[in-house]
Phi, psi and omega in degrees: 000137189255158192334298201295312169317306190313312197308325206256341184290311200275343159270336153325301189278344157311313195282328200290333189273354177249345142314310203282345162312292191307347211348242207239160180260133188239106194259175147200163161241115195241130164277101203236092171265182157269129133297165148256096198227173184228090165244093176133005172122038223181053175303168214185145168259146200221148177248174204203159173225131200050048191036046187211151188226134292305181191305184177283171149295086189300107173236157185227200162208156177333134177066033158252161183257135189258130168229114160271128190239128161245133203257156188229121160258359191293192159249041164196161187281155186224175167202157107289143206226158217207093182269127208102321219284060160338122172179181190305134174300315196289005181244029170289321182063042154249107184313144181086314171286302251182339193155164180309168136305162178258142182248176205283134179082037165238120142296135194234142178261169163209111155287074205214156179253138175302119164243020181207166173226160179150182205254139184205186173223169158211142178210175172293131187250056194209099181064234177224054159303305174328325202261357172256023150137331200301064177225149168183151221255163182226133154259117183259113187274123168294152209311315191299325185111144166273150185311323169252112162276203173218192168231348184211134200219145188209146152277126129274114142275124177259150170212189185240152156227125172226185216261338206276149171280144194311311163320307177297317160288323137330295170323276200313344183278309172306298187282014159119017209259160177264022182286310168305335176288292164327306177301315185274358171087015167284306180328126176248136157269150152322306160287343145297333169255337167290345162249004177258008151088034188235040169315299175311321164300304193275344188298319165289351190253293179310337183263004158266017214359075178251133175299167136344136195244179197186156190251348171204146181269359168240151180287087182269146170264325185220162199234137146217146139321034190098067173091338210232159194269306183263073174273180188210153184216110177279116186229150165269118163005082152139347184292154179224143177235143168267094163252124207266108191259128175228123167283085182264023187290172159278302138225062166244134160289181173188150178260126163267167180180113195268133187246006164249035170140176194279128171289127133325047190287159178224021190165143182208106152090018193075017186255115159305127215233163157311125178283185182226101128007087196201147179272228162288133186204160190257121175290141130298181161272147171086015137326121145216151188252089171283159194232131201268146153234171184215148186271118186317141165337313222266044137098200180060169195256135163236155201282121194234081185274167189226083168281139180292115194328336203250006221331089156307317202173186181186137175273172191206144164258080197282103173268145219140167162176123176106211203303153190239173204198115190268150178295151162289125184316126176246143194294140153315161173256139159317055190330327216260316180286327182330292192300352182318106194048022163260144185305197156282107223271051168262339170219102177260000166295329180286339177311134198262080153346313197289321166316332202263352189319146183103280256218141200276112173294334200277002155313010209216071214246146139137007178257155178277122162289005196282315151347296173280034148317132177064027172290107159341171205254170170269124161338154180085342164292137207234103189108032168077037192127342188258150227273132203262136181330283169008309181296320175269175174317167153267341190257315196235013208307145188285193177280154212279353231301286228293334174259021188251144190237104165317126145234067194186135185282133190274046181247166187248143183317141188276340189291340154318097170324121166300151168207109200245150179237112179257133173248182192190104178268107189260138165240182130252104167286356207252320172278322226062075138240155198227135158240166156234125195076010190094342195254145171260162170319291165325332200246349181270170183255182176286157170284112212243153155202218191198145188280119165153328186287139154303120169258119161232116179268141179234129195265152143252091199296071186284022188230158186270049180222134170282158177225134177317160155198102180259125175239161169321132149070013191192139187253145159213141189308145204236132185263126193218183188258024141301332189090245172264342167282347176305148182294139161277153193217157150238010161230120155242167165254134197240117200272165176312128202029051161229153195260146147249165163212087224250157205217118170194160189257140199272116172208013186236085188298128156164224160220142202220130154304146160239131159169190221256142177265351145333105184275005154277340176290298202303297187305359159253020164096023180273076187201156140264127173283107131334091177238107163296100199312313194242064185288113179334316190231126188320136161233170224317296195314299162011268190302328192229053177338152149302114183300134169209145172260147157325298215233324151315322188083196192179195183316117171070020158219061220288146172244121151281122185261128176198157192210173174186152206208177130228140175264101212241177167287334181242006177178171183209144185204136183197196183195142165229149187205169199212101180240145204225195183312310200233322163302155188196148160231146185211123193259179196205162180195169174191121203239127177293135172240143168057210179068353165073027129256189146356127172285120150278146143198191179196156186220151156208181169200142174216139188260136177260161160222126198244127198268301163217204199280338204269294202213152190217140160264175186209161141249132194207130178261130169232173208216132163202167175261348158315194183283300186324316177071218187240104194213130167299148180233144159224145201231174122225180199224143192184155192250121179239157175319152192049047117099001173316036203329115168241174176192126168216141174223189178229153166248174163320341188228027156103340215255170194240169170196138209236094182240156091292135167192147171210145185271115172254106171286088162317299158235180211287351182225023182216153206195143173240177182187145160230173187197128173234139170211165224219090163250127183299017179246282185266016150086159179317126182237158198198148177201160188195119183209177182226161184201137191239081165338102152306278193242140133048248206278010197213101162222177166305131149237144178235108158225120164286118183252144169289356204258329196242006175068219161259141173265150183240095188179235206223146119307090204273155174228162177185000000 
């Protein structure tokens, strides 16, 4: 061969092997409309991508370069976020941050090379599109072939469905309402706790003024599987599948649990893991799991569930052929019990932890943390942080972290400059605002780092709900007492009154989402911007401040309208408001009907600044035909032990007024309730009544007022 041959020979095979580096380009077009769809018995407007819930399944295989095109057919701007994904910050496909919104008629392209293989997702990251369908799952093959084979490979998607619009539950959570309780059979009472023998717990829970507790905050009508309540997967005896469980709920948590046998993982979050063994265990949302199963020898379909942490319900997977054999039933938690060997939780910096040994934490959903700033983390954690077995139910068992095993080691160079973050995840149940720090999206400044740096976050959970913490664009290691094998991940779950402690290498320049994957938590502001200080290029925010209002709200801090009334025989009375995080405007009224006599009324409107979950000030103008006449006010608004609403002010001419009232929920859907109030002008006003929830939006009401006697008639909601 002469010299010249060798030569074209040997850029044949250059060209041929940097061809096959580079590999192949992989497109797709996802189309994202309104549907109609019908799920639990129920059409609904639902949004779809390619006309479907969920969306396709997207596959590449490692080293393909993806081009993605997405059309926005909606009437509102949308985005997708390619969750999981390593890739350019400016393809993150987060509005605001990271890029425009896509507007209704606009196609947006997305470009990036696969530099990883696993199992992922994609959704919409713009208000709470995710809960009205915009989600679907992405498989990524590694180059290679996968390591653990199968005979069979499958996606699950799990989600949440509820029939009500997503905005609309939102509100009701901001105004305080028990309805999402009610509907799933959660609501705790009096009469609920006297038979649950737990009188001393709520007497106790209420004089700390903690709501009622829960285990997810909305009331879902359907659970689903790839779309279904049920999917089936026909296998012959003895056959094996990789099925890739991706938690694409909103807020639902799920115990999985296989009823032909102990589940495998081989991959957490798309990272291939040692495999493992495990009976029941709990997925978060935005999780994903693969799981190796076999279908049993002795033939029949088995049930491979997703019960709901709250168990509201539960979706299902059927492996198989023939007779079919359901999964084991997971026990409910004793909601009522939640509080069961905790001290007086009025001062939780003083708590004897050793007590909580046991006790199913994540019942205990609804008390304000704010108190507890500069509380230590809880004793009994084990790996630097991670929540130690020992705690949980056995019955209810938590996330599998302590049993995922690396393969390989994940600790990051000690030559890496450090750079540590402490969070403190907070709620107020009382509004629903969720923090980090104390802070909403709007009100925190960025996570600031540098490319090269060791980053370590240590999350501390002072509230009784768990929360998911995904951050962007970045796998980092979740520190468990594996060591140096601890797993990689790009979501944990940090359970109720315990630290995580995550790990990553700042090595993706660019501003990256951080938050709670709950989407009613992220969207009332439990989220942070990750910014790479010494990012190449200005990036998106830089250039596009964020829009934000006083009383409109911005991003992640969203304004709700909501109202609630009564129409009596003798008189009417209500209030609407229109609140945003910290803000408030409520206009309120109250009227004498019929009786031939003098129309009474009195009107005000007041702008709130709500301080914490406890107290808020206010200013206010009222008009009235009384004794009060028409006098500007200034307040406060306060919360006293045993859940108890005061109020006090002063007006424009000096005279003060002094209100109480507290609501006793006899059983979840009947309730009495009073209110006295003391004004140095017009003298005592007082009303003592009952109310019987129908519906949602509707109930009996009976109340006696002094001024106006008694009455009858309906209760509104809205």
């Amino acid at each position: 061969m002469s010299c010249r041959h060798l030569s074209v020979l040997i850029s044949l095979l250059w060209l041929g092997s940097a061809l096959a580096a580079a590999g192949r380009t992989v497109r797709y077009d996802l189309a994202l409309s309104e549907i109609t769809a019908n799920f639990g018995g129920k059409e609904r407007r639902a949004m779809a991508i390619n006309g479907s819930i969920p969306g396709p399944t997207l596959r590449f295989t490692e080293g393909d370069d993806a081009v993605l095109r997405v059309r926005n057919d909606l009437k509102e701007d949308t985005s997708i976020h390619w969750h999981g994904i390593l890739l350019p910050s400016s393809q993150d496909g987060v509005p605001h941050v990271n890029m425009a919104p896509i507007l209704p008629d606009e196609t947006r392209e997305f470009r990036f090379r696969l530099r990883q293989s696993g199992t992922y997702w994609y959704h919409s990251h713009s208000r709470l599109q995710e809960q009205l369908g915009i989600y679907g799952s992405i498989v990524i093959l590694p180059k290679g072939g996968e390591r653990i084979p199968a005979d069979h490979d499958l996606v699950v998607v799990l989600s949440d469905w509820t029939h009500e619009r997503p905005h609309d539950v939102l509100s009701q959570l901001r105004a305080g309402r028990e309805w999402q309780q009610i509907k799933k059979g959660t609501a705790q009472s009096i009469l609920g706790a006297i038979q649950h023998d737990a009188w001393p717990e709520m007497v106790k829970r209420s004089m700390t003024r903690m709501k009622p507790m829960d285990l997810s905050d909305v009331g879902y009508d359907a659970f689903l599987a790839n779309g279904q309540p049920a999917a089936a997967l026909a296998l012959r005896p003895g056959a094996s599948v990789r099925v890739r469980v991706i938690n694409a709920s909103a807020a639902s948590y799920y115990h999985l649990e296989y009823a032909g046998g102990p589940m495998k993982i081989i991959a957490a979050d798309g990272t291939e893991v040692q495999p493992v063994s495990t009976g029941r265990f709990l997925i978060a949302i935005a999780e994903t799991y693969d799981l190796l199963l076999k279908a049993p020898a002795q033939g029949g379909a088995w049930e491979l569930r997703a019960t709901a942490m709250d168990g509201a319900g539960h979706s299902s997977l059927f492996i198989g052929q023939g007779i079919r054999h359901a999964a084991a039933d997971v026990p409910k938690a004793n909601l009522y019990k939640a509080m069961a060997g905790m001290d007086d939780m009025s001062n939780m910096g003083g708590m004897d932890h050793s007590g909580m040994k046991g006790m199913d934490h994540s019942a205990m959903k609804g008390m304000d943390h704010s108190a507890m700033k500069g509380m230590p983390p809880m004793a009994g954690m084990q790996g630097g942080g991670a929540m130690s077995h020992s705690m949980d139910d056995p019955q209810r068992p938590g996330s599998p972290y302590e049993k995922l095993r690396a393969l390989r080691s994940t600790e990051i160079s000690g030559a890496r400059p450090l750079r540590e973050y402490t969070f403190r995840l907070q709620g107020d149940m009382i509004r629903f605002v969720w923090t980090l720090d104390g802070k909403t999206f709007t009100e925190a400044d960025t996570i600031n780092v540098r490319r090269g740096e060791k980053v370590r976050f240590t999350f501390i959970n002072d509230s009784m709900m768990h929360h998911p913490m995904h951050l962007h664009g970045h796998f980092f290691r979740v520190v468990t007492s594996a060591g140096s094998l601890s797993p990689m991940k790009h979501t944990v779950d940090v359970p109720p009154m315990t630290s995580r402690t995550i790990e990553f290498a700042a090595d993706e320049p660019g501003d990256w989402m951080m938050h709670c994957h709950v989407l009613y938590h992220m969207e009332v502001g439990m989220a942070r911007v990750v910014h790479y200080e010494d990012a190449p290029e200005p990036s998106y925010m830089a250039e596009h401040p964020m829009k934000h209002s006083v009383l409109l709200g911005g991003m992640h801090d969203p304004a709700l309208f909501f109202g609630e009334g009564i129409l009596l025989s003798q008189m009417t009375e209500g209030s609407m408001s229109w609140q945003n995080n910290r803000n408030g405007l409520m206009a309120h009224w109250q009227s004498r009907i019929g009786n031939g006599k003098r129309t009474q009324y009195e009107m005000g409107l007041d702008y709130d600044r709500f301080i914490n979950s406890f107290l808020s000030v206010f200013a206010s103008q009222e008009w009235s035909t009384g004794t009060n006449g028409n006098r500007g006010m200034f307040g406060t608004r306060y919360l006293l032990p045993f859940l108890i609403q005061s109020q006090a002010s002063v007006d424009t001419d000096g005279d003060a007024r002094f209100t109480v009232s507290k609501e006793f929920h006899i059983t979840a859907r009947f309730s009495v309730f009073g209110r006295a109030q003391y004004d140095t002008k017009a003298q005592w006003e007082t009303a003592l009544g009952a109310e019987y929830i129908l519906l949602k939006d509707l109930s009996l009401v009976g109340q006696y007022h002094n001024q106006y006697g008694w009455g009858a008639g309906i209760g509104f909601r809205f």
